[in-house]
C-alpha positions as CSV (number, residue, x, y, z in Angstrom):
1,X,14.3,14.6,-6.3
2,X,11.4,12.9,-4.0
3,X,12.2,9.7,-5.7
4,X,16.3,10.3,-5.1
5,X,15.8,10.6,-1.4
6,X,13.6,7.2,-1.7
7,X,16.6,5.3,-3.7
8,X,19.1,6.6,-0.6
9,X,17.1,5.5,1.8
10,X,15.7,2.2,0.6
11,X,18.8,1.3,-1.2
12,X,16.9,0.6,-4.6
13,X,13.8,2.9,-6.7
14,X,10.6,2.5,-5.2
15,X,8.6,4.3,-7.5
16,X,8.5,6.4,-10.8
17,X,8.3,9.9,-11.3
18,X,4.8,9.5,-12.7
19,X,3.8,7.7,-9.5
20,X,5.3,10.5,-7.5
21,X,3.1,13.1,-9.6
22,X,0.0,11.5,-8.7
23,X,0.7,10.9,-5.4
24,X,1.0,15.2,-5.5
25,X,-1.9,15.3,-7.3
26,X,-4.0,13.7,-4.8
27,X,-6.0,16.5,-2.3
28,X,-7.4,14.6,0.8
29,X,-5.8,14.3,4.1
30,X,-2.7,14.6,2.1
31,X,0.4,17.2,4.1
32,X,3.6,17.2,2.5
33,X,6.9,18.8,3.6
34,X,10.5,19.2,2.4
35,X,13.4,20.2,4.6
36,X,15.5,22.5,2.1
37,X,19.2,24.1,2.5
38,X,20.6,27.4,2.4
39,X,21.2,27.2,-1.0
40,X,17.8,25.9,-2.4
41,X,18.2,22.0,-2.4
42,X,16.2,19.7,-0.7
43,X,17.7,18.0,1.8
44,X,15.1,15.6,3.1
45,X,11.4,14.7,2.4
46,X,7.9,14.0,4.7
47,X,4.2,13.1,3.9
48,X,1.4,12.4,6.1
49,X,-2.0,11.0,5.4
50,X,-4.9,10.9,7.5
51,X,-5.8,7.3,7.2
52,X,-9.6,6.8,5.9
53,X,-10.5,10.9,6.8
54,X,-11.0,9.7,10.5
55,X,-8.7,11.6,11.9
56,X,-7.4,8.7,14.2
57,X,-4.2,7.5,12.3
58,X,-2.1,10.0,10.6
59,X,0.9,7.8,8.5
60,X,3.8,9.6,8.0
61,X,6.3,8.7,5.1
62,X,10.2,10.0,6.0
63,X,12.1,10.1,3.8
64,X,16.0,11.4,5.2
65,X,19.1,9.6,3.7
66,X,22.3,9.2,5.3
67,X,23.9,12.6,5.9
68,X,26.0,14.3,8.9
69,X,22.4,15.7,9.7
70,X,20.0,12.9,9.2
71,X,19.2,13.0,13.1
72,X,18.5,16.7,13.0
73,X,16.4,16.9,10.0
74,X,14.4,13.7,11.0
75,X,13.7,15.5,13.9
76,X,12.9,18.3,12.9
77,X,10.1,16.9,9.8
78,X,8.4,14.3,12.6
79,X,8.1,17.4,15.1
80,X,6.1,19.6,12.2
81,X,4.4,16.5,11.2
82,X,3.2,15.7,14.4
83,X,1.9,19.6,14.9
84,X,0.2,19.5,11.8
85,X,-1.8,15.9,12.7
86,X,-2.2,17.9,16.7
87,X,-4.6,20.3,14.7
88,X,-6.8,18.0,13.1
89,X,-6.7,14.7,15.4
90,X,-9.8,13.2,17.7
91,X,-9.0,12.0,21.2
92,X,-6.7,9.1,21.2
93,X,-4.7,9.7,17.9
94,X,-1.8,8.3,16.7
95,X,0.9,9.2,14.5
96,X,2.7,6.0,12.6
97,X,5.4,5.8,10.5
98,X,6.8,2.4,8.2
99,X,10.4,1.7,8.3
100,X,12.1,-0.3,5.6
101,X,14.1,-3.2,7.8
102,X,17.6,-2.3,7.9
103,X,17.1,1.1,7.7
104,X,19.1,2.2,11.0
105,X,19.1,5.9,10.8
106,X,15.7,6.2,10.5
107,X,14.9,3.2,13.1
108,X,17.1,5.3,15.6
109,X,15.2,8.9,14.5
110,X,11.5,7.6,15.2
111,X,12.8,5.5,18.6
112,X,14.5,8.6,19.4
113,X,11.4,10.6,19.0
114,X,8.8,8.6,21.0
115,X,7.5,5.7,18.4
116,X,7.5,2.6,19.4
117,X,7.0,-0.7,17.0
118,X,3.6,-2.4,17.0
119,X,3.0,-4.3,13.6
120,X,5.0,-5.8,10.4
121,X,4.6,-5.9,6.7
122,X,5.8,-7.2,3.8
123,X,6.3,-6.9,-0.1
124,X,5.9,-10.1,-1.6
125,X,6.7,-11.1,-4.8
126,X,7.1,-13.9,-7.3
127,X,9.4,-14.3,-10.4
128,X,7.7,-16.2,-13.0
129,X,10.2,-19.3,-14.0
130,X,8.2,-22.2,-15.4
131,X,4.8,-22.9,-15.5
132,X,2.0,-21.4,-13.4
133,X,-0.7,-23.2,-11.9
134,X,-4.0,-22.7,-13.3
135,X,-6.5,-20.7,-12.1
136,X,-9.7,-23.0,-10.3
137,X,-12.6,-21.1,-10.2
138,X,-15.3,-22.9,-7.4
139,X,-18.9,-23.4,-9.0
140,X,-20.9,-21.0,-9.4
141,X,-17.9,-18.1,-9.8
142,X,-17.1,-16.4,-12.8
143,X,-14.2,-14.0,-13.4
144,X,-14.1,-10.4,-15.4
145,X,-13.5,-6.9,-15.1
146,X,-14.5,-4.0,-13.9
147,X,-17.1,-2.0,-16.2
148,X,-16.5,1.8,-15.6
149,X,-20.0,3.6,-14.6
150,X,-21.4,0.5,-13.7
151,X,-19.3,-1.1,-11.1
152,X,-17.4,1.8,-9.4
153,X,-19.7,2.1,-6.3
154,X,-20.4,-2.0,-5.8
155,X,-16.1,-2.6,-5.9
156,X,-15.5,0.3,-3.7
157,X,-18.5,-1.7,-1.4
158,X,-17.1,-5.4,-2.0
159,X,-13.6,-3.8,-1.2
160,X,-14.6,-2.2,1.8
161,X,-16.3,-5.6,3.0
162,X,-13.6,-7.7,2.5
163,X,-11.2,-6.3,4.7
164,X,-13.8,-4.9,7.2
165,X,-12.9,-7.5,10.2
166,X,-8.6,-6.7,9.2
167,X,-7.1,-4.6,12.1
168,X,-8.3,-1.4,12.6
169,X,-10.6,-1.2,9.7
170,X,-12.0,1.8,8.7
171,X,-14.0,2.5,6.1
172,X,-12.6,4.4,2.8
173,X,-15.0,7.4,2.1
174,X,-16.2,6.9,-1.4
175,X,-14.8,9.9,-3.2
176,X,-11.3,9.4,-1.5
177,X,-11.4,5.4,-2.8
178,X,-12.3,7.2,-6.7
179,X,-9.6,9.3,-6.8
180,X,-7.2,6.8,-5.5
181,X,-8.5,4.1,-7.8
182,X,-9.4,6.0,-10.5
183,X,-6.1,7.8,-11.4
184,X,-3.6,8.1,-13.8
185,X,-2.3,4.1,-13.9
186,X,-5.8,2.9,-13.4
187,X,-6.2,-0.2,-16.2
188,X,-10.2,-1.8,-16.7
189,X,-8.3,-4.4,-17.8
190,X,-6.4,-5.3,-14.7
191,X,-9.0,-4.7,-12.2
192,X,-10.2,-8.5,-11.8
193,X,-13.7,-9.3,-9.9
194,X,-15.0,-12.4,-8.8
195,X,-18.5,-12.8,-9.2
196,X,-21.3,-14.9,-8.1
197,X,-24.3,-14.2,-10.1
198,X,-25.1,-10.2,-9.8
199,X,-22.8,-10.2,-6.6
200,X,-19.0,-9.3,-6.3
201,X,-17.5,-12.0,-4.3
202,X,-14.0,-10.9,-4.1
203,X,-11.6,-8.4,-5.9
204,X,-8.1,-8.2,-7.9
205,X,-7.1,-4.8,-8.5
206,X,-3.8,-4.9,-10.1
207,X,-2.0,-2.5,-12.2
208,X,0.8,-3.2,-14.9
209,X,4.0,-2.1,-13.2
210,X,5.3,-1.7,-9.7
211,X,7.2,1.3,-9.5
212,X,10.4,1.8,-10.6
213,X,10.6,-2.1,-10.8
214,X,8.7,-1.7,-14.8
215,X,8.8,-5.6,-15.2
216,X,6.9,-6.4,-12.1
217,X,3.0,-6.5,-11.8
218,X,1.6,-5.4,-9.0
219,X,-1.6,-6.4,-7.1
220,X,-2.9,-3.1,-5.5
221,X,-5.8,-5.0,-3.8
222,X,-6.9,-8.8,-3.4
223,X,-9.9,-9.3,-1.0
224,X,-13.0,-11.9,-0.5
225,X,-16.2,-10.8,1.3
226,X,-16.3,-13.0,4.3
227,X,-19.4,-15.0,3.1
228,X,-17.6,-16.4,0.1
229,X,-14.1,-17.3,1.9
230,X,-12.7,-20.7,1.8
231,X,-13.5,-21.4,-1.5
232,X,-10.1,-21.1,-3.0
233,X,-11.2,-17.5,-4.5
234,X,-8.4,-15.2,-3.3
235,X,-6.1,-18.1,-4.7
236,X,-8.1,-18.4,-7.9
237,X,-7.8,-14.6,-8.3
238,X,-4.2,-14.1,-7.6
239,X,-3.0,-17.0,-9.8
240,X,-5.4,-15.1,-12.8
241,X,-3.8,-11.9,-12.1
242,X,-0.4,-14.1,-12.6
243,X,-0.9,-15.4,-16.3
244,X,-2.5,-11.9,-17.6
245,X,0.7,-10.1,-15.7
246,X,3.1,-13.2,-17.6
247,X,0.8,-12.4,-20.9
248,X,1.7,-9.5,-20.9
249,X,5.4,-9.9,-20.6
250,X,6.1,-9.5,-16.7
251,X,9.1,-11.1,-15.5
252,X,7.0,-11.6,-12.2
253,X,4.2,-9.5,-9.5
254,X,4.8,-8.1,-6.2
255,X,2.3,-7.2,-3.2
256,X,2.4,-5.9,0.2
257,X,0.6,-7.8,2.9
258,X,0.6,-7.3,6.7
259,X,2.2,-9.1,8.6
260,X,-0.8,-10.6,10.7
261,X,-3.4,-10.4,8.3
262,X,-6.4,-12.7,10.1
263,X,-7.2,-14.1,7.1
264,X,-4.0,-16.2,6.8
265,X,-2.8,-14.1,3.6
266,X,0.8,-14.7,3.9
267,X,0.7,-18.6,3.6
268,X,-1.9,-18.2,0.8
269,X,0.6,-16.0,-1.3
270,X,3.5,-18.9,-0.1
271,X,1.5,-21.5,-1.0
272,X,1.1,-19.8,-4.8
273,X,4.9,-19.3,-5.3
274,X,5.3,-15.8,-3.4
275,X,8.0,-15.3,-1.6
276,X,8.7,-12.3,1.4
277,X,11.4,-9.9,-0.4
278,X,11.2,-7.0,2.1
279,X,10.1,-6.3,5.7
280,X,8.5,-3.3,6.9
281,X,8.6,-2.2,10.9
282,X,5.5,0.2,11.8
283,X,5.9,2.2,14.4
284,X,3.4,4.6,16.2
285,X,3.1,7.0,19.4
286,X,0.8,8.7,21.0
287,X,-0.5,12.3,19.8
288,X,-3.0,13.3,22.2
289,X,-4.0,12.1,25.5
């Protein structure tokens, strides 16, 4: 049903059922509401997630397709959403919510209720026609992947770095990053480090499909520690996440990126073939004073 209300709104499946069930199964900072009818069906659907445990951004996911009361039960899930972030948040909270571009209804629901726009993203993707270039891997760096046991705490570390000048960083708490990493879709074999000597330069963690989109791969995560950018390693990684993806029978990968990333990620992923296939509008508002 989730996944239903995500088609309506979005116009096309987002994600599979067995995405949907881990996304249930996870426990932190994770509130999730239904708005349900008379007669027992589920009219609309809300999630909110304290962003990094900090209790500082709460993300809300609506989820209210186009109906006589869209207005009403949009509303009505942002008002208990907002409550439930109220009991939890620190001084100068903030409750966000991504819109899909195009998405009118819900654009007029979130203005309606106090949000305002601040940032973009986009899901990029690539369709593999022809050939791909070739991966260039600067001296001294050597690609493989992820050892279970062994690397979990040093990727969660060289993740962490990478983005840790992106806007509004905070850092993942380690057991929140293992059970998001670690779940149900996690592949070894997809989760791609760059490596310089014992040190993790950068990181590629992929997994095979994205969503309900089965012949797409997706890259969850592509990030360079600072000391080792410039070096044409985030390229290096993203084109070798492109011929295992195309190996393994892909049509073609997808990624979402925002908008004003400071490290110029948007032209990189141009440059390598990407192209942007959907627009995201974030939106936030105040939640305490």
């Amino acid at each position: 049903m989730v996944n239903e209300l995500s088609e309506a709104v979005s116009g096309e499946g987002e994600t599979t059922p067995a995405e949907i069930g881990e996304w249930f199964a996870l426990s932190s900072g994770v509130v999730m509401l239904v708005a349900e009818r008379p007669d027992g069906r589920i009219a609309a659907y809300s999630d909110m997630v304290d962003a990094a445990l900090d209790h500082l951004r709460f993300w809300i996911d609506l989820r209210v397709p186009p109906q006589e009361d869209r207005a009403e039960l949009a509303a009505a899930l942002l008002e208990a959403m907002e409550g439930r972030a109220a009991e939890e948040a620190a001084p100068g909270a903030t409750v966000r919510v991504s819109i899909f571009a195009g998405d009118e209804g819900t654009r007029v629901s979130v203005e309606t209720a106090g949000y305002e726009v601040f940032r973009h993203s986009f899901r990029m993707q690539i369709d593999f026609e022809g050939d791909l270039p070739t991966p260039e891997w600067p001296e001294g760096i050597t690609v493989r992947t992820i050892v279970r046991g062994q690397d979990d705490h040093t990727v969660w570390e060289a993740h962490q770095d990478a983005f840790a000048d992106g806007f509004e960083h905070a850092t993942w708490p380690y057991e929140s990053w293992r059970e998001w990493a670690f779940s149900e879709a996690f592949d070894p074999s997809l989760w791609f480090l760059a490596v310089d000597g014992d040190d993790i330069a950068g990181v590629c963690l992929c997994k095979a499909h994205a969503g309900a989109e089965g012949e797409l791969g997706w890259v969850n995560v592509l990030g360079v520690r600072r000391e080792w950018r410039r070096r044409g390693i985030a390229r290096a990684l993203l084109l070798n996440a492109f011929a295992e993806f195309r190996a393994r029978g892909s049509s073609g990968a997808g990624l979402g990126v925002d908008g004003l990333n400071p490290t110029g990620a948007v032209a990189l992923y141009e440059q390598a073939g990407m192209h942007v296939a959907r627009r995201l509008d974030q939106y936030k508002k105040p939640l305490t004073a």
